[in-house]
N, C-alpha and C positions, 0 to 999 in steps of 0.2 A: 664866712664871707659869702657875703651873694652876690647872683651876677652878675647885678649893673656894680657892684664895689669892685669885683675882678677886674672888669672891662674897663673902668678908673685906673687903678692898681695898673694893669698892663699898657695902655696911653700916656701914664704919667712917666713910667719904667722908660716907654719907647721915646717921650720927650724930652727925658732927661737926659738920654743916650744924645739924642741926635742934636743936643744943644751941646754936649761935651766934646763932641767931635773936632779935630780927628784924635782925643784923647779916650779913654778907656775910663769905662763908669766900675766902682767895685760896689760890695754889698750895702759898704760903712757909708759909701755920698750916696747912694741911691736913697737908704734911712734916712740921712739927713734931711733930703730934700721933699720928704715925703711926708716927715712929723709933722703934727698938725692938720694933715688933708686925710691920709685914713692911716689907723691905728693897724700893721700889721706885724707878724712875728719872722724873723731872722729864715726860719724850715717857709712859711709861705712866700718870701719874696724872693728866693731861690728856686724855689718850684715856679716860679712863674715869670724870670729871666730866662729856666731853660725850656719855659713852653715858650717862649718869645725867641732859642735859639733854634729849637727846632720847626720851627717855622720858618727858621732863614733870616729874622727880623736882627737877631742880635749875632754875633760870633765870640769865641771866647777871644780875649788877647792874648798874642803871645808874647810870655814873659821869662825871660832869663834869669832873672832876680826873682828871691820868693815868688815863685811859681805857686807857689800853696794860697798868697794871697788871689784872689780869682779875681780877675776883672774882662769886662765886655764891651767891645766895641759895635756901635751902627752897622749894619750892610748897606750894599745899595739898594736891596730892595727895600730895607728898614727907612732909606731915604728918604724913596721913590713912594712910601707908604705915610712917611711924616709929609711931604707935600701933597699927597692928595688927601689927608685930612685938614691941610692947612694950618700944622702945625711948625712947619718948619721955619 
């Protein structure tokens, strides 16, 4: 993957998030909504949810129930980041 795919790849992760709000995105809707726009693998879209939490962009959810399934919620900076790109 190259950079400008990355940088797709992480806008599209941060849109999807901030469109599901205030619900929690997991791996499985993130893939879904992404088939078709770039082809990426299950180890790269995970590495690049937690480049997007350590940034403070995304946070994980917490979950009581199957904790094991991972899912992530928007911040406010994640918000504050979807409106000044204009995607919110």
């Amino acid at each position: 993957m190259n950079a400008t795919q990355r940088e797709l790849l992480r806008t599209e992760i941060m849109r999807i998030a901030g469109n599901a709000a205030p619900n929690a995105v997991t791996l499985r809707i993130l893939a879904a909504y992404l088939r078709g726009l770039l082809t990426v693998t299950e180890p790269e879209l995970l590495a690049e949810v937690q480049y997007l939490v350590g940034k403070g962009l995304l946070d994980p959810a917490p979950k009581l129930l199957s904790p094991e399934n991972k899912a992530w919620l928007v911040t406010a900076m994640g918000r504050d980041w979807l409106a000044e790109q204009g995607l919110e």
